[in-house]
C-alpha positions as CSV (number, residue, x, y, z in Angstrom):
1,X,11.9,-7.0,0.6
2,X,14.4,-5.2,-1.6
3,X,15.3,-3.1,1.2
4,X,19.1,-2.8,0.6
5,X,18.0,-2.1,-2.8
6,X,16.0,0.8,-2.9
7,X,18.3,3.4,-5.2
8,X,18.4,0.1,-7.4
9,X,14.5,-0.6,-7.9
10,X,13.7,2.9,-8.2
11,X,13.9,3.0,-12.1
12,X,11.8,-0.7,-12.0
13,X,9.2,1.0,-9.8
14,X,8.8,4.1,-11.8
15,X,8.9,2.4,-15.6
16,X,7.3,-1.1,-14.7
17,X,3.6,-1.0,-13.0
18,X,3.3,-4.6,-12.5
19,X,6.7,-4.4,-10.0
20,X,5.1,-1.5,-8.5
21,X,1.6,-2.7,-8.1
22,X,3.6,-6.2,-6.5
23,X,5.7,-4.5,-4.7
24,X,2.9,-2.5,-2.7
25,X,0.7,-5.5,-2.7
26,X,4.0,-7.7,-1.0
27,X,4.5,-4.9,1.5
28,X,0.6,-4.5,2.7
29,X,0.2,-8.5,3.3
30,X,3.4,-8.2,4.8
31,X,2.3,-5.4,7.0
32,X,-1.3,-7.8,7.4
33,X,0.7,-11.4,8.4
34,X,3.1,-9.5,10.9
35,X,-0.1,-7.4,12.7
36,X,-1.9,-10.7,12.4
37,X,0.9,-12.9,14.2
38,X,1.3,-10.5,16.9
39,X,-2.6,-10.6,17.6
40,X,-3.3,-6.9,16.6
41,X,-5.1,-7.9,13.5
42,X,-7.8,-10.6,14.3
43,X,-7.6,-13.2,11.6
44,X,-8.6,-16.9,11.4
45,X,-6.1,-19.2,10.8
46,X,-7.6,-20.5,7.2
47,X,-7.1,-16.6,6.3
48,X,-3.4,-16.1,7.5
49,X,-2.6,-19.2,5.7
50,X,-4.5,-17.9,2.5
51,X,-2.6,-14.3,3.0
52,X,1.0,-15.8,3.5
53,X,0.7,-17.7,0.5
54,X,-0.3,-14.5,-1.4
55,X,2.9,-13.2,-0.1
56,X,5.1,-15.8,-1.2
57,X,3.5,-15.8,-4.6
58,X,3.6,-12.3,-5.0
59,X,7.4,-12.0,-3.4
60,X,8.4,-14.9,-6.1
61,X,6.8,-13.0,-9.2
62,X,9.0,-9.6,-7.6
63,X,12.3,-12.0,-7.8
64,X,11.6,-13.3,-11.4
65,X,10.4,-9.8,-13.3
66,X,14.0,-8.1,-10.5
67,X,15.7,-11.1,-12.3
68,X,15.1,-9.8,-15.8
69,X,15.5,-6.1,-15.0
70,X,18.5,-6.7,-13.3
71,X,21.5,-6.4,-15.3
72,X,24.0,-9.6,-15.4
């Protein structure tokens, strides 16, 4: 997430510790699901639900605090 963006969410990552702390969060359950669907992390299926839906929340409170940092 935010990839393509990096020179652009610098500033947010440095001045904002919510984004940040997100941002890190996003990436590890990210890093979790993906290890989890390839059967390197063993994980019960209640769990990996539980985790992706962390992820989404925490990837949709990213896009809305992006979407008022973001200049129009």
């Amino acid at each position: 997430m935010f990839e393509d963006q990096q020179t652009e969410i610098e500033p947010l990552m440095k001045s904002n510790t919510e984004f940040r702390t997100l941002y890190h969060r996003h990436k590890d359950l990210d890093n979790k699901a993906r290890d989890a669907d390839l059967g390197v992390l063993p994980i019960d299926a209640t769990t990996l639900h539980n985790m992706k839906k962390e992820k989404l929340i925490t990837k949709q409170r990213l896009l809305n605090l992006w979407a008022l940092y973001r200049p129009l």
